[in-house]
C-alpha positions as protocol buffer text, in pm:
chain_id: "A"
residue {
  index: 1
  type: UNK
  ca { x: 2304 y: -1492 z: -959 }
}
residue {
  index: 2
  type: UNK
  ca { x: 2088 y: -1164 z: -964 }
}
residue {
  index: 3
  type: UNK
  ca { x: 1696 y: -1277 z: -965 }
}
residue {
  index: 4
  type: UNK
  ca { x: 1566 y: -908 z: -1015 }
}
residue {
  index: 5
  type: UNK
  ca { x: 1230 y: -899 z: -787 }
}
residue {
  index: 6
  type: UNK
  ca { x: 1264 y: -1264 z: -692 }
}
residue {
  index: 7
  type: UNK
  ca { x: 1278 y: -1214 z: -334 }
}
residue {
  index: 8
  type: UNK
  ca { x: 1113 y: -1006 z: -121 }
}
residue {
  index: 9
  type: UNK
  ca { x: 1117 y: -1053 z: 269 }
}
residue {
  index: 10
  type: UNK
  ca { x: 1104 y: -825 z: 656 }
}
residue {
  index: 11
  type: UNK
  ca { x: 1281 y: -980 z: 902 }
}
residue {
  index: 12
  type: UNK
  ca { x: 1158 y: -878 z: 1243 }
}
residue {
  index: 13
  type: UNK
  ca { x: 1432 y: -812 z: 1502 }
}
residue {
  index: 14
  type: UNK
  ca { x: 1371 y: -749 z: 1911 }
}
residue {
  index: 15
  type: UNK
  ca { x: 1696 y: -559 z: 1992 }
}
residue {
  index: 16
  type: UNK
  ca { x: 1938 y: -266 z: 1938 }
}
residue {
  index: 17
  type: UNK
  ca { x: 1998 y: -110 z: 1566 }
}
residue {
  index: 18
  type: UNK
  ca { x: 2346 y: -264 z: 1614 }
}
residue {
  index: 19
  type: UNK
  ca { x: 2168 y: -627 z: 1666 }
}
residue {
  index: 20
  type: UNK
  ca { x: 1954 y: -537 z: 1342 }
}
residue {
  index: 21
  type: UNK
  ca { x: 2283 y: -477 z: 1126 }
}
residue {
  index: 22
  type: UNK
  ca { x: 2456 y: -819 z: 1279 }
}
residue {
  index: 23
  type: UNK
  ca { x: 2142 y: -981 z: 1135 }
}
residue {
  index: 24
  type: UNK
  ca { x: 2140 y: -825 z: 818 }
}
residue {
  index: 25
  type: UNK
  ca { x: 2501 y: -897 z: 784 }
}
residue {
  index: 26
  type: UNK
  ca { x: 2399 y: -1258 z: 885 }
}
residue {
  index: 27
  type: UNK
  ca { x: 2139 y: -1277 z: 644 }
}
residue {
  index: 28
  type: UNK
  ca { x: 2364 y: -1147 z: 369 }
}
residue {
  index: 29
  type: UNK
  ca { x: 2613 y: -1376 z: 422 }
}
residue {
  index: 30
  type: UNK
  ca { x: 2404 y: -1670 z: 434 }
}
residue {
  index: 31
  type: UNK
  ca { x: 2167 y: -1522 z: 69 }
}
residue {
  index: 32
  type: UNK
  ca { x: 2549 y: -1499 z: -106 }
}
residue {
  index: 33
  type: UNK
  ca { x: 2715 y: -1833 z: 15 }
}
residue {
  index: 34
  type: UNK
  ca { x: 2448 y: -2080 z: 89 }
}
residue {
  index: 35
  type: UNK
  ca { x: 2193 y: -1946 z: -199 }
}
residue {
  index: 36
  type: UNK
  ca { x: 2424 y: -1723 z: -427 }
}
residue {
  index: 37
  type: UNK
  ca { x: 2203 y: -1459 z: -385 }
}
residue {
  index: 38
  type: UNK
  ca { x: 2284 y: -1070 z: -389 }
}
residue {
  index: 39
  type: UNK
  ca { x: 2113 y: -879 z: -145 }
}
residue {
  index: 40
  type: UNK
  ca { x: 2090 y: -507 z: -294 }
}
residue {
  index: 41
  type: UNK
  ca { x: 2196 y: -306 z: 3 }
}
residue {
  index: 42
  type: UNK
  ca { x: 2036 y: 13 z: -224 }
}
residue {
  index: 43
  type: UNK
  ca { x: 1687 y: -164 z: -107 }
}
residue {
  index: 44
  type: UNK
  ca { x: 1769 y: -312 z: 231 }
}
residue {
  index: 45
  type: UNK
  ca { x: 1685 y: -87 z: 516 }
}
residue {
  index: 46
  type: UNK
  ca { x: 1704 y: -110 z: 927 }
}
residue {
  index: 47
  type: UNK
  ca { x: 1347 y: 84 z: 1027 }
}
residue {
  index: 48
  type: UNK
  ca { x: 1199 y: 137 z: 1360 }
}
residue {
  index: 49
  type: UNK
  ca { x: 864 y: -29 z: 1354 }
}
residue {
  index: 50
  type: UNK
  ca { x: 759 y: 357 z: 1541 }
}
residue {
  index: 51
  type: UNK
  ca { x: 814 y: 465 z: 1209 }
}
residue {
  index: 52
  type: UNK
  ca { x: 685 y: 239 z: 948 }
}
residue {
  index: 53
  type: UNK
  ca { x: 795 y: 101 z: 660 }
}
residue {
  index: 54
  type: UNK
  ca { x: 559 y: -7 z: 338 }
}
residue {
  index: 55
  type: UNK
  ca { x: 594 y: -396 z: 220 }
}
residue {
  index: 56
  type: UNK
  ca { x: 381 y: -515 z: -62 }
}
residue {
  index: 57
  type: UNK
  ca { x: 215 y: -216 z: -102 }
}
residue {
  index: 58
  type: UNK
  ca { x: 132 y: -225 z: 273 }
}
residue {
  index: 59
  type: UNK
  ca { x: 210 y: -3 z: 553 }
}
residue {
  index: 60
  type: UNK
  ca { x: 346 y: -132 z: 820 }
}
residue {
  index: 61
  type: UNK
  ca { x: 351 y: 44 z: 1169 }
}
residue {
  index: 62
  type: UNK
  ca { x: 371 y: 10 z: 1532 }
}
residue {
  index: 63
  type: UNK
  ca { x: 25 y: 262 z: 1705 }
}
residue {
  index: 64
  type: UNK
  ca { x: -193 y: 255 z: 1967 }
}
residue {
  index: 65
  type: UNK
  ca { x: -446 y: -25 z: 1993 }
}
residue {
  index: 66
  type: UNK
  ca { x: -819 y: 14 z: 2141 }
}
residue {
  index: 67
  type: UNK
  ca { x: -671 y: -110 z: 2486 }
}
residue {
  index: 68
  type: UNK
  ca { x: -384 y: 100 z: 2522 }
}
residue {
  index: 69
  type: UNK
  ca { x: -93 y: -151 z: 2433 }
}
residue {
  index: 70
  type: UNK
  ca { x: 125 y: -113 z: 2140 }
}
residue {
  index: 71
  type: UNK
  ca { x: 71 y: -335 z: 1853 }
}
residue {
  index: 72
  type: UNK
  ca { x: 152 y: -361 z: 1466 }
}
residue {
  index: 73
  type: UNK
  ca { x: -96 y: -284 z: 1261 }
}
residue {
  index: 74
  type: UNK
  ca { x: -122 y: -266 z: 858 }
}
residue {
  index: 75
  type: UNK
  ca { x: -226 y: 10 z: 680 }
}
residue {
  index: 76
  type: UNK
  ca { x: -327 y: 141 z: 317 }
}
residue {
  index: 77
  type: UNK
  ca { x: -22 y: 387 z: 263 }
}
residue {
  index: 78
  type: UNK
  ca { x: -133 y: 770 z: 180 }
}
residue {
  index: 79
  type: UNK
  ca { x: 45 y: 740 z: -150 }
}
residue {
  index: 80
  type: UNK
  ca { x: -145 y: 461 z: -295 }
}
residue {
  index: 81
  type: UNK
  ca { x: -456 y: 592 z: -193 }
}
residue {
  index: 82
  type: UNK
  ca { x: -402 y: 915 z: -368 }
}
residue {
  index: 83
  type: UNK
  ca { x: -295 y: 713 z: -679 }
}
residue {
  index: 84
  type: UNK
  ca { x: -602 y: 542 z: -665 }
}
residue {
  index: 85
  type: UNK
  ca { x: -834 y: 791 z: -634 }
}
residue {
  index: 86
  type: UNK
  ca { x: -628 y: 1019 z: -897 }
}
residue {
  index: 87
  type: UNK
  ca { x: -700 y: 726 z: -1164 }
}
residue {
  index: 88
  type: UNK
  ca { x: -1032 y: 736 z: -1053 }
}
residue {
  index: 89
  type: UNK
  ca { x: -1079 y: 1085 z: -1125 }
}
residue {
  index: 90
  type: UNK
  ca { x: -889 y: 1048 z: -1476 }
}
residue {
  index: 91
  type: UNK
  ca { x: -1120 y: 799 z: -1572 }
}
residue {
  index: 92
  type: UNK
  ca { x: -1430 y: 991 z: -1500 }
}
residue {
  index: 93
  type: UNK
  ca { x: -1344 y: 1292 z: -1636 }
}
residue {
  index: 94
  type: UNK
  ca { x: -1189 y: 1177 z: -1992 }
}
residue {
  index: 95
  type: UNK
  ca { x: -1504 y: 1014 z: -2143 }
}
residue {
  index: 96
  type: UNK
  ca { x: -1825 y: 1193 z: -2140 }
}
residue {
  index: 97
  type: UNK
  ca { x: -1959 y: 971 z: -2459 }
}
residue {
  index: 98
  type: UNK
  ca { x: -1940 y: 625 z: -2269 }
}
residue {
  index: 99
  type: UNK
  ca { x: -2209 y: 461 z: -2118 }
}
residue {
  index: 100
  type: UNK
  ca { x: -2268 y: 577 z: -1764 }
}
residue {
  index: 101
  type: UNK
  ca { x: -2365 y: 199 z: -1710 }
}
residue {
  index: 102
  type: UNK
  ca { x: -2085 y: 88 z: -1848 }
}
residue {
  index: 103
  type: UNK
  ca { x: -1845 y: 311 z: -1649 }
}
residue {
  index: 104
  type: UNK
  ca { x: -2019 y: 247 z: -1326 }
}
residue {
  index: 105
  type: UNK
  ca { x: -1950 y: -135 z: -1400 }
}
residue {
  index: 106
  type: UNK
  ca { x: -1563 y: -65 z: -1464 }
}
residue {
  index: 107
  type: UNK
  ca { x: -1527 y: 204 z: -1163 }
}
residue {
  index: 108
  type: UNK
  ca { x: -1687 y: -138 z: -918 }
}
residue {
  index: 109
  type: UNK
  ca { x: -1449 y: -396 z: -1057 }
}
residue {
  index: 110
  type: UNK
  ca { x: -1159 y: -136 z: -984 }
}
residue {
  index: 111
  type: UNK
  ca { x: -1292 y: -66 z: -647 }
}
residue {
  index: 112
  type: UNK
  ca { x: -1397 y: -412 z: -572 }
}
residue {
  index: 113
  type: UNK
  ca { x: -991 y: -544 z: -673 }
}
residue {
  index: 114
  type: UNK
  ca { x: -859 y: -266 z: -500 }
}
residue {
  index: 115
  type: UNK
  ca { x: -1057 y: -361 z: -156 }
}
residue {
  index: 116
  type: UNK
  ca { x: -993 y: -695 z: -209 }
}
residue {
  index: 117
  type: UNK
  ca { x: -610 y: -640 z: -217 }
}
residue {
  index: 118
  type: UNK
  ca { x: -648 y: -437 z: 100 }
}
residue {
  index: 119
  type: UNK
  ca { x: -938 y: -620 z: 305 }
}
residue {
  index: 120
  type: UNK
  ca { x: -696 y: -714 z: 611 }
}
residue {
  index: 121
  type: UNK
  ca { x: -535 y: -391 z: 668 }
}
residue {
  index: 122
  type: UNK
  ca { x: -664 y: -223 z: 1011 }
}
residue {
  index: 123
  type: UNK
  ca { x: -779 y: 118 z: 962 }
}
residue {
  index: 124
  type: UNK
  ca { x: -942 y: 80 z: 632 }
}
residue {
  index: 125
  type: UNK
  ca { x: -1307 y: 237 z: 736 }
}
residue {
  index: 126
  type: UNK
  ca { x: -1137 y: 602 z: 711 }
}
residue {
  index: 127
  type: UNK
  ca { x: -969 y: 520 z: 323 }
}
residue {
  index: 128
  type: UNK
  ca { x: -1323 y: 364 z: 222 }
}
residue {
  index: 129
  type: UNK
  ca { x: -1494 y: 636 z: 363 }
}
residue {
  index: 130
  type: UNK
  ca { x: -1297 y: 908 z: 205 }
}
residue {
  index: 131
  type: UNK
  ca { x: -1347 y: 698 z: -150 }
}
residue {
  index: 132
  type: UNK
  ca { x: -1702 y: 658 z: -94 }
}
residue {
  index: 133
  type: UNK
  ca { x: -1725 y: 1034 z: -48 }
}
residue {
  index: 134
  type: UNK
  ca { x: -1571 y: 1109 z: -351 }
}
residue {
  index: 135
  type: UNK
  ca { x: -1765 y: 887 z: -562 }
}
residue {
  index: 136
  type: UNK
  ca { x: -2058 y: 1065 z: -433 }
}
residue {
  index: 137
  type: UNK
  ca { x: -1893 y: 1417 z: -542 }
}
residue {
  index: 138
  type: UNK
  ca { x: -2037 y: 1373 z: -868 }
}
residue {
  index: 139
  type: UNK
  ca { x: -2358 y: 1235 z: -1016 }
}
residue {
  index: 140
  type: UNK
  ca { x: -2159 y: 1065 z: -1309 }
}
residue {
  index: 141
  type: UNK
  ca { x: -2477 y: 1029 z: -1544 }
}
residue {
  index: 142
  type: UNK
  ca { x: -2451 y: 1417 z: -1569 }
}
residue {
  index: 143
  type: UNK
  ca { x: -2259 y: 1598 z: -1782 }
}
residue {
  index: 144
  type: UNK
  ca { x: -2007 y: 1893 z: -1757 }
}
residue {
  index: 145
  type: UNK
  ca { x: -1654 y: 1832 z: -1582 }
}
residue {
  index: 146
  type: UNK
  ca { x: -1510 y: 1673 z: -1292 }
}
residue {
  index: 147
  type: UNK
  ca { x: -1479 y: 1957 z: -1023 }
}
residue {
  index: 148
  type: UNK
  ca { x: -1206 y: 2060 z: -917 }
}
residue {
  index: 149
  type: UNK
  ca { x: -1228 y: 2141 z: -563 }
}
């Protein structure tokens, strides 16, 4: 049985990348007999938590915490960020003729979702900060295009 999307899990493994493909084997096995399941091998990846990986529109990551140890930490990933913030753009510069009211009150509930969806990801004062600058790039009651720069 193929349940496209249905299914979406990380399992965390403490060991060699030889260990990590006995358990994926292991999980395999078990998603195709017990569950007749297919795991897509295209999508199923063995990552070092050093390098990060992106679940659920997350980032995940092993860094540096404020006492020195090692911890994983969640993240907004660069990519969605840079979507975001393109759409944002779009949207201000496509309609001159709607109400700047009105657009202000669409550009928050956009915002205020996409914070939401992000609120317990670590690192998130440097992504709001470089958002908050760029609403403040332009004063979007003027007129004249977005700038470019």
């Amino acid at each position: 049985m193929k349940i496209p999307g249905a299914t979406r899990f990380v399992v965390v493994v403490k060991g060699t990348k030889a260990h990590a493909e006995t358990i994926r084997a292991a999980c395999r096995a078990f998603l195709e007999d017990q569950l007749h399941l297919t795991l897509n091998m295209d999508k199923t990846h063995i990552t070092h938590v050093n390098e990060g990986f992106v679940f659920l529109g997350h980032r995940i990551i092993r860094k540096r915490g404020p006492t020195g140890r090692m911890r994983p930490v969640t993240t907004i990933p660069w990519e969605k960020y840079q979507g975001f913030t393109a759409k944002i753009v779009q949207q201000l510069s496509t309609d001159y003729s709607q109400n700047p009211l009105d657009m202000v009150e669409h550009l928050n509930q956009q915002i205020r979702g996409w914070a939401k969806f992000y609120q317990y990801t670590d690192y998130t004062a440097t992504i709001f900060g470089r958002l908050d600058r760029l609403s403040r790039v332009r004063d979007i009651s003027s007129a004249g295009p977005w700038p470019t720069a």
